[in-house]
N, C-alpha and C positions, 0 to 999 in steps of 0.2 A: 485428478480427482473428479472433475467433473465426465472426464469420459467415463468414467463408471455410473458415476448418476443418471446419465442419458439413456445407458441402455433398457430398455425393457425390459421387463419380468415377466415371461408369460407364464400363466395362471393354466395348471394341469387342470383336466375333468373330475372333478369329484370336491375340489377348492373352493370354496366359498369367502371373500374377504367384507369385513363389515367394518363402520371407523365409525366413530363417534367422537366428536372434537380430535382431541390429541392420540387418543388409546385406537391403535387398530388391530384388531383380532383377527387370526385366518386358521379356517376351520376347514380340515382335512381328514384323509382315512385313517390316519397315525391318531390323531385330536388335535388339539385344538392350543393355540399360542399366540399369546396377547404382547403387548408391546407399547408402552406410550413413546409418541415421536417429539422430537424436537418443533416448536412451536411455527418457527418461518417456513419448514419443509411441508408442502403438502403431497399426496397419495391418490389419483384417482384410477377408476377401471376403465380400459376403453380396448373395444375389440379381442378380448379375453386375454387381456394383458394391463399391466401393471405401469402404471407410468408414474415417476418421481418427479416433483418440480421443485426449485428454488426458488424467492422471489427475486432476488439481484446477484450479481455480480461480484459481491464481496465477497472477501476470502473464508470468511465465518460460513457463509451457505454455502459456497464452494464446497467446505472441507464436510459441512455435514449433509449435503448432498450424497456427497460418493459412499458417506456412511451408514448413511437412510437406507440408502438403494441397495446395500450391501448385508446390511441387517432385517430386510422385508426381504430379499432374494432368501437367506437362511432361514427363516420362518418357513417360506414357502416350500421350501426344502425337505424340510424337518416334518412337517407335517406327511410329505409325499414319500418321502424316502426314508426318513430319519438319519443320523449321523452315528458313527461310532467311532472307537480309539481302542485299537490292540498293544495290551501290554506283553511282557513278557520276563518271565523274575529266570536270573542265573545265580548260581549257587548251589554248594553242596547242602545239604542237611535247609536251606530257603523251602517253605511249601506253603501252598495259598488251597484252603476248602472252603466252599460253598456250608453255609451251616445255615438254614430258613434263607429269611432276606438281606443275610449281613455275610462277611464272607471273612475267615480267621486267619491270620497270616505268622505263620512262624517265620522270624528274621532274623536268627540269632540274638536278638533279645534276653533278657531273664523273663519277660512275659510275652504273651498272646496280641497281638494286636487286630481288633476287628475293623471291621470298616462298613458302616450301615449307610448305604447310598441314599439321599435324598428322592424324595417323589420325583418321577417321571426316567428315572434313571436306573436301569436294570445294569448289574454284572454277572455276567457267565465265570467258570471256573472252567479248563481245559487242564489235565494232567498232561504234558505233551511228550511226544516222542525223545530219547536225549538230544538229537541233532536237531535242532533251528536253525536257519541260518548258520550252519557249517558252528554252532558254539553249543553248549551244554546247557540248558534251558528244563526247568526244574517244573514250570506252569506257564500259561498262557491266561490272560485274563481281557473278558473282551467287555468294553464300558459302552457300553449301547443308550440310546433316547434319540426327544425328538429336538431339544432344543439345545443347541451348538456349542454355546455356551459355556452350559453346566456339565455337557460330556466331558468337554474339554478342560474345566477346573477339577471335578471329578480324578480324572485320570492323574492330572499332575500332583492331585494332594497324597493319590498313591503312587507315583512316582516319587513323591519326596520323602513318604516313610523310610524309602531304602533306595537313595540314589547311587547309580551303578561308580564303583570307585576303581580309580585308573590301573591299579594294579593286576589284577586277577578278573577286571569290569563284572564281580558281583553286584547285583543289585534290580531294581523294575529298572527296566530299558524300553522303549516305543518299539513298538515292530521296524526293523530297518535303520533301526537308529544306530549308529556309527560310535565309540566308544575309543576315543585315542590313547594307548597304553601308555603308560612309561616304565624303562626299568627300573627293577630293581636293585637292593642295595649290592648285591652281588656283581652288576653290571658294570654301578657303576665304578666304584671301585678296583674292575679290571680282576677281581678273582677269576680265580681259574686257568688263565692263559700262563703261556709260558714260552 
């Protein structure tokens, strides 16, 4: 834990970092992402770079060292680059549209389900080609911002509308995500052979 606390964070052109007691703000081309830190951790700048300290050798600052330095590394990220998370929904008759700022999702439901992304978090809609990833892929949906985080909770609370099930792996799946089949009752049962 602590080798990750030690490393440096160097601070891109255009980054501004500001601290005020506990709360440190870094303010970037994306904007801007605040943060209060834990209280024994301090933050200074030096040589346009980021340096994380802990006061002692306990296990307590140890572990939220490596977490400090890991969560000011993401900020500083976020604001330069921003982060994203590609979904992708399979299924027949499954389709996900853009409609204003909220996005409508047919999932075999008897209703509609929307999904209105909170502040700082945009979703694209993609209709995609049928072949993704060599499987039948109905939309593409890409959960983009700047802070890590909330992309990342974002994405799973639409991943859990309609998580991909083993059989036929209908459902949102992560770009590249792996979906382990099992058979069915045909299989197992040994119908068919002779």
């Amino acid at each position: 834990m602590s080798r990750i606390g030690r490393m440096p964070i160097p601070l891109p052109g255009g980054v501004t970092v500001t601290q005020t007691e506990s709360l440190l703000t870094v303010n970037g081309p994306k904007g801007t992402l605040s943060r209060s830190l834990p209280a024994p951790i301090t933050v200074r700048e030096a040589d346009g770079q980021l340096l994380v300290e802990r006061p002692s050798d306990l296990k307590l600052h140890k572990a939220l060292h490596g977490l400090t330095r890991s969560l000011v590394a993401n900020m500083v990220a976020g604001v330069t680059e921003g982060f994203s998370k590609r979904l992708t929904l399979h299924g027949i008759g499954f389709r996900a549209q853009l409609q204003g700022d909220r996005v409508l999702l047919n999932l075999g439901f008897s209703h509609d389900v929307f999904v209105i992304p909170p502040t700082g978090v945009a979703i694209t809609v993609e209709t995609s080609s049928p072949n993704v990833d060599n499987q039948q892929c109905t939309a593409r949906l890409l959960v983009s911002g700047i802070d890590k985080e909330i992309v990342g909770q974002v994405a799973a609370k639409i991943r859990d509308l309609k998580k991909p099930e083993p059989y036929k792996g209908k459902g949102f799946r992560y770009l590249g995500e792996t979906i382990r089949r099992k058979a069915g009752k045909a299989a197992k049962a040994g119908k068919g052979k002779k």
